[in-house]
C-alpha positions in Angstrom: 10.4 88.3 45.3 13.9 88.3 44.7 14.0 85.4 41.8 17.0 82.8 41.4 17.4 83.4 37.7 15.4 84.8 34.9 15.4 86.3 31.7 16.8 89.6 30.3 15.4 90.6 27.1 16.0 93.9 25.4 14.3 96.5 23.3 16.9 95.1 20.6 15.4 91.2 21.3 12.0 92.3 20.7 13.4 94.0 17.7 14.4 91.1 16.4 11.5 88.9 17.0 9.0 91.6 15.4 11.5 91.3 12.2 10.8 87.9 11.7 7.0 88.2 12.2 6.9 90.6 10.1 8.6 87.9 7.6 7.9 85.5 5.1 9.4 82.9 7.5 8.4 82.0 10.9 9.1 78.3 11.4 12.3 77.4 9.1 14.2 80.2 7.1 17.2 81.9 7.0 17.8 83.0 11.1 17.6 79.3 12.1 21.2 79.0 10.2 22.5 81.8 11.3 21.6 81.0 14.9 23.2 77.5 14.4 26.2 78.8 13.0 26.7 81.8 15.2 26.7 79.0 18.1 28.8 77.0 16.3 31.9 79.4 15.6 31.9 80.4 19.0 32.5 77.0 20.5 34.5 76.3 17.7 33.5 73.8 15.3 31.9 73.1 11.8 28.4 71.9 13.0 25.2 73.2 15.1 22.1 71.9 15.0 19.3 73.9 16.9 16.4 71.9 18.2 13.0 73.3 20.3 14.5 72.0 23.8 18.0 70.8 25.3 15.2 67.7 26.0 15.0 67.2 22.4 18.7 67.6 21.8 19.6 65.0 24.2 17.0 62.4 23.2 18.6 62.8 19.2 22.1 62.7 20.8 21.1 59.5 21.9 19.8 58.4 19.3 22.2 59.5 16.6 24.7 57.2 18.8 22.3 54.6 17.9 21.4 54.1 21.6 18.3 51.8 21.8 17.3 48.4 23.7 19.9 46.4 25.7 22.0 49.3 25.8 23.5 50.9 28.6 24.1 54.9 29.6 25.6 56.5 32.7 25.1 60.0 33.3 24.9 61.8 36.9 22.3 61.6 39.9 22.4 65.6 40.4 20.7 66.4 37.7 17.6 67.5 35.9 15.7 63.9 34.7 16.4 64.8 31.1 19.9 63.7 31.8 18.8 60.3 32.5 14.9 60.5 30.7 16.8 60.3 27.0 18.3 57.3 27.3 15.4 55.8 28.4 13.2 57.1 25.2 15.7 55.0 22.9 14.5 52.0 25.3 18.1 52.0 26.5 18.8 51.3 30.7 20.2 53.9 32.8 23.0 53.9 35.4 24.6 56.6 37.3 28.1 57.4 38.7 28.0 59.5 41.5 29.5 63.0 42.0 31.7 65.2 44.1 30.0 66.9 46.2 32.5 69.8 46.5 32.0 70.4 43.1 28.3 68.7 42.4 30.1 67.2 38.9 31.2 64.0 38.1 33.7 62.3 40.2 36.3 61.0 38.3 37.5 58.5 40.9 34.2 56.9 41.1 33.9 56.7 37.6 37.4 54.8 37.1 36.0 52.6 39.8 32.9 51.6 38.3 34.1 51.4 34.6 37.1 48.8 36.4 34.1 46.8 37.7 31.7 47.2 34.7 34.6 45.8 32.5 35.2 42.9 34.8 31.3 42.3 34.5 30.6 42.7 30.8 28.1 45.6 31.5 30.3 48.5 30.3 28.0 51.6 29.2 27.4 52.5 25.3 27.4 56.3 26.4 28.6 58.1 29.2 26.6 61.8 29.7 28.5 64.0 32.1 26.5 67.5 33.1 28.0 70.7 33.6 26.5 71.0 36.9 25.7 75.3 37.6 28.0 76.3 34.1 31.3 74.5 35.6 32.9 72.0 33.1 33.4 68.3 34.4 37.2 67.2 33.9 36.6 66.0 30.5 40.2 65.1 29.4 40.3 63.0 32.9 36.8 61.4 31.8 38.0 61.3 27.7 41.2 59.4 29.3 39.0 56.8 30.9 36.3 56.1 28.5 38.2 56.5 24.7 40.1 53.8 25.2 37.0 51.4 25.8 35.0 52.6 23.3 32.4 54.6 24.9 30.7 57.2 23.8 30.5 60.9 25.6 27.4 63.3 25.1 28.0 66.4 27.2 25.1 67.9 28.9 26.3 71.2 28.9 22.8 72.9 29.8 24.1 74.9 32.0 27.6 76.2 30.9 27.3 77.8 27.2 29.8 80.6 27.6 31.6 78.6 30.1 35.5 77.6 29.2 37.8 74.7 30.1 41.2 74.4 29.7 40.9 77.9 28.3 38.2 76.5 25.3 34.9 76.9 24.9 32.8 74.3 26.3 31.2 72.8 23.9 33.9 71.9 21.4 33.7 68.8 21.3 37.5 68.6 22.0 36.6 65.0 24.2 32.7 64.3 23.5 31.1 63.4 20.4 28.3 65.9 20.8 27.6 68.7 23.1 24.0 69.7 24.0 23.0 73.4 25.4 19.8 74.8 26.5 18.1 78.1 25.8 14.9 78.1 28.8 14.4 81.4 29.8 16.7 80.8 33.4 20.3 80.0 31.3 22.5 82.3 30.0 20.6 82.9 27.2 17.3 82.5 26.0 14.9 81.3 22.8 12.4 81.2 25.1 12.6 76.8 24.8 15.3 76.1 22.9 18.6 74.2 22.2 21.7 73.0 20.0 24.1 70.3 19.7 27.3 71.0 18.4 29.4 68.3 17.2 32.7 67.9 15.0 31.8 64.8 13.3 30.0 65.5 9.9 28.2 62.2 9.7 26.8 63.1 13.2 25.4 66.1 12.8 24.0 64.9 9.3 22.0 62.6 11.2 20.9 64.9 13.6 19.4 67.4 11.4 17.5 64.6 10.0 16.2 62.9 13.4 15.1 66.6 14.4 13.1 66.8 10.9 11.0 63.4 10.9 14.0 61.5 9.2 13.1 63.3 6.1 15.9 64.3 3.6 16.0 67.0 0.4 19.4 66.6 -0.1 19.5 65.4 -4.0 22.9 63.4 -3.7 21.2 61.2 -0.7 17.7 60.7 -2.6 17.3 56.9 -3.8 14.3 58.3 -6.3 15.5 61.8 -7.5 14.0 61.3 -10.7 10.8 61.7 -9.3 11.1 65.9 -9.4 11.8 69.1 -7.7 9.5 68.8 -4.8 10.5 65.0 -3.6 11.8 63.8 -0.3 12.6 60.8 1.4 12.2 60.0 4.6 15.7 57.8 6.1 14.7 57.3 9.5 12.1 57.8 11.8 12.8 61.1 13.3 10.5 63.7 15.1 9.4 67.3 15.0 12.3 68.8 17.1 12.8 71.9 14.8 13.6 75.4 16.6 11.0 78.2 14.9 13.0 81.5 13.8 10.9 83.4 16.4 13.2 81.3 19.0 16.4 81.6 16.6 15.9 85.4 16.2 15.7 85.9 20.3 19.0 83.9 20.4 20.9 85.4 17.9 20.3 88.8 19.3 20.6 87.5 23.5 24.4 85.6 21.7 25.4 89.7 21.2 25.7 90.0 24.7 26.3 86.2 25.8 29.9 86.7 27.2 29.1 90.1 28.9 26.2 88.2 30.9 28.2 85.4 31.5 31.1 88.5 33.3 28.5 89.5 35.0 27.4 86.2 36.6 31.1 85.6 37.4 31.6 89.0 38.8 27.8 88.2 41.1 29.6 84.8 42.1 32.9 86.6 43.1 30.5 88.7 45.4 28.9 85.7 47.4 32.0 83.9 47.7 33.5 87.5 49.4 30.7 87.4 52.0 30.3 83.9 52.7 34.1 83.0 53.4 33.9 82.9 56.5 29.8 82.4 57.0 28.8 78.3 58.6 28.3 77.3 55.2 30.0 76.1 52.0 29.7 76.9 48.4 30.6 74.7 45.6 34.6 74.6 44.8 35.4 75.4 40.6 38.7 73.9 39.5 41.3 76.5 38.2 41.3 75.4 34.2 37.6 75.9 34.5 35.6 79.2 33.9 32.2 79.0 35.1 29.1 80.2 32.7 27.9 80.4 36.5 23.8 79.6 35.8 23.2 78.8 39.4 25.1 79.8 42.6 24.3 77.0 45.5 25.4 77.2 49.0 25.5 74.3 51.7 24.1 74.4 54.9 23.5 72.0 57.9 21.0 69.6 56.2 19.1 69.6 59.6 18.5 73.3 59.1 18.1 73.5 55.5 14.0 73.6 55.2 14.2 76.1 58.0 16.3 78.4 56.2 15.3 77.9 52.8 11.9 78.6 54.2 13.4 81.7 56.1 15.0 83.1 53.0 11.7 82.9 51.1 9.6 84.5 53.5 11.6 87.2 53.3 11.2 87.5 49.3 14.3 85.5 48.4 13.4 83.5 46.0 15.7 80.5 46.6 15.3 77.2 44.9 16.9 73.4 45.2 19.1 71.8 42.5 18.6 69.1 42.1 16.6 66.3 43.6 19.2 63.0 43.1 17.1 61.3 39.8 17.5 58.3 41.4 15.5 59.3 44.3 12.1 59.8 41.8 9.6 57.5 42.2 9.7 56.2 39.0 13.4 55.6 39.0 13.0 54.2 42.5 10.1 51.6 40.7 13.5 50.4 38.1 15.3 49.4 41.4 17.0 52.5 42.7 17.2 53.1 46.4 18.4 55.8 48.7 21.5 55.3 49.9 22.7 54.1 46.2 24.5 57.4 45.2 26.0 59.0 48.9 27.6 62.0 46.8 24.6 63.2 45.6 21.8 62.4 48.2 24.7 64.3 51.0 25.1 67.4 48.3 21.5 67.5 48.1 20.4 67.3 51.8 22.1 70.6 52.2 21.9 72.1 49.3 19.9 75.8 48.6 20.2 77.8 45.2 20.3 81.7 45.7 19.4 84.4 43.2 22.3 84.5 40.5 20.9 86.1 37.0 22.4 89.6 34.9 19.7 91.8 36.2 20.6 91.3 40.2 21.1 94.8 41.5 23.7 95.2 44.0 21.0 96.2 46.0 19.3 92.9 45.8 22.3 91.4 46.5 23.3 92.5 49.3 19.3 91.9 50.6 20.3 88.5 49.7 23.3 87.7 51.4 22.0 89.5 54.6 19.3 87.4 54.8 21.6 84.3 54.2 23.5 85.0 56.6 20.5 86.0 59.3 18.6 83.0 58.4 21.7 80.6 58.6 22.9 82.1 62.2 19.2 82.1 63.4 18.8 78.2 63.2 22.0 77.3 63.3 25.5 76.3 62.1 27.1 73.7 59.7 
């Protein structure tokens, strides 16, 4: 089987993760740091703060933006339920705005449109969360342009896109969010095997988030209200949790980062492939905007949704080992149980009907490739046409 994404991990990763067990450190110590800053000076700015999942990271996003009960968050329909599941940890309510379906982001249209009619209604969002749907940046300065000047808050979910650019930046500096929040799983574009960081420029921010991640506990003397009581007191400020990263994860990162921008060529140059020998193929692929570069974690074509399950089936009877992305959240059962209905988010729910994710990772041969695109294009011409 031919799989949609997976990992690539080196002599020179298991290296590094046999240097740490073999050290006095193997839940906080020095690589955790060095991870987190590593991250940090590539997306350029002052703060990272590693956590075990991108789950994690988006929960304490929330909550360092003091999200909580009565509150309000928008974030997309096409994506993984994290997107939406954080919000809902903090006790806040959740909302979507639906995307474009050429581009399975945010649409920036609808958004203006629903933040005109929340405004009018008094139910304007505390914090919008815009996802980098397959590495591709949203238009953030259109989305900073709308939301900044009505006080709302932006968390990018930028799972998918570390190593991605926009407007010739790195996503994930923070340029128009408050925080940024990448995963490591062993599909992205690099891997701590579960993992993930928020950067941030705002020092107060990420001071908060190091604490949430740590059970609200502090050692830093200047913050201690009883630092009298001696060299092995701490305080716990808040009620946080136990999102910490281990150095085993950090030391698999820091060594996959080496080669971060080489894998994320590659995907670009395996993307530049399927778009060759699809152009002309009965079905569509998703459309990148020109000031974005895509970090490219999945490649999704289009077809007839009346022939999708027929070719997706097709494709993995043949050992392609295709998968959907996503499911509209909205169309969960349990979101369906807090009043969302099919039909709510047309974007999305079309996107989705035809959508079919096709291998895209580093180690694709050109061989498999090519097996993969053949069989594309058999399986679509064998049940039909868009």
């Amino acid at each position: 089987m031919i799989a949609y994404g997976r990992q690539d991990i080196t002599q020179a990763d298991i290296d590094a993760v046999v240097a740490v067990l073999k050290s006095d450190f193997l839940t906080q110590g020095p690589v955790v740091p060095q991870f987190e800053q590593a991250i940090a000076d590539y997306c350029q700015v002052p703060f990272g703060i590693a956590v075990h999942s991108a789950t994690a990271g988006l929960h304490l996003a929330c909550l360092a933006l003091d999200v909580g009960p009565g509150d309000l968050v928008w974030t997309v329909p096409n994506t993984f339920v994290a997107s939406a599941n954080c919000a809902r940890y903090c006790g806040a309510k959740v909302d979507f705005v639906d995307i474009d379906p050429a581009t399975g982001n945010l649409c920036v249209s609808t958004l203006a449109g629903k933040l005109n009619e929340a405004k009018q209604a008094g139910t304007l969002p505390k914090v919008l969360i815009p996802v980098h749907f397959g590495g591709a940046s949203c238009d953030m300065a259109a989305i900073a342009k709308l939301t900044q000047p009505l006080g709302i808050r932006i968390i990018e979910d930028a799972s998918h896109a570390i190593g991605g650019r926009y407007q010739d930046a790195p996503v994930g500096d923070c340029r128009y969010s408050d925080i940024t929040v990448f995963s490591f799983h062993p599909v992205k574009i690099i891997t701590t095997a579960e993992g993930g960081l928020l950067t941030t420029r705002d020092a107060q921010l990420a001071e908060r988030l190091r604490d949430l991640r740590s059970h609200g506990i502090t050692r830093d003397a200047s913050r201690l209200q009883f630092a009298h009581e001696g060299p092995w007191y701490y305080e716990q400020h808040a009620l946080g949790f136990n999102y910490r990263m281990t150095e085993l994860q950090a030391a698999l990162g820091l060594s996959q980062f080496e080669r971060l921008d080489q894998y994320v060529a590659t995907r670009n140059e395996i993307a530049a492939r399927y778009e060759d020998a699809f152009v002309d193929a009965p079905l569509l692929t998703l459309f990148v905007e020109n000031e974005v570069y895509s970090s490219y974690h999945l490649f999704v074509i289009q077809v007839d949704p009346d022939i999708r399950r027929a070719v997706f089936e097709t494709l993995r009877e043949h050992g392609i080992g295709v998968n959907v992305h996503y499911i509209p959240v909205h169309l969960q059962p349990d979101y369906q149980q807090l009043g969302f209905h099919a039909g709510d988010f047309p974007g999305a729910e079309g996107y989705y009907a035809g959508a079919i994710t096709v291998p895209l990772h580093p180690g694709l041969s050109d061989a498999d490739q090519q097996q993969v695109i053949a069989c594309v294009l058999e399986a679509v011409a064998q049940h039909g046409k868009v």
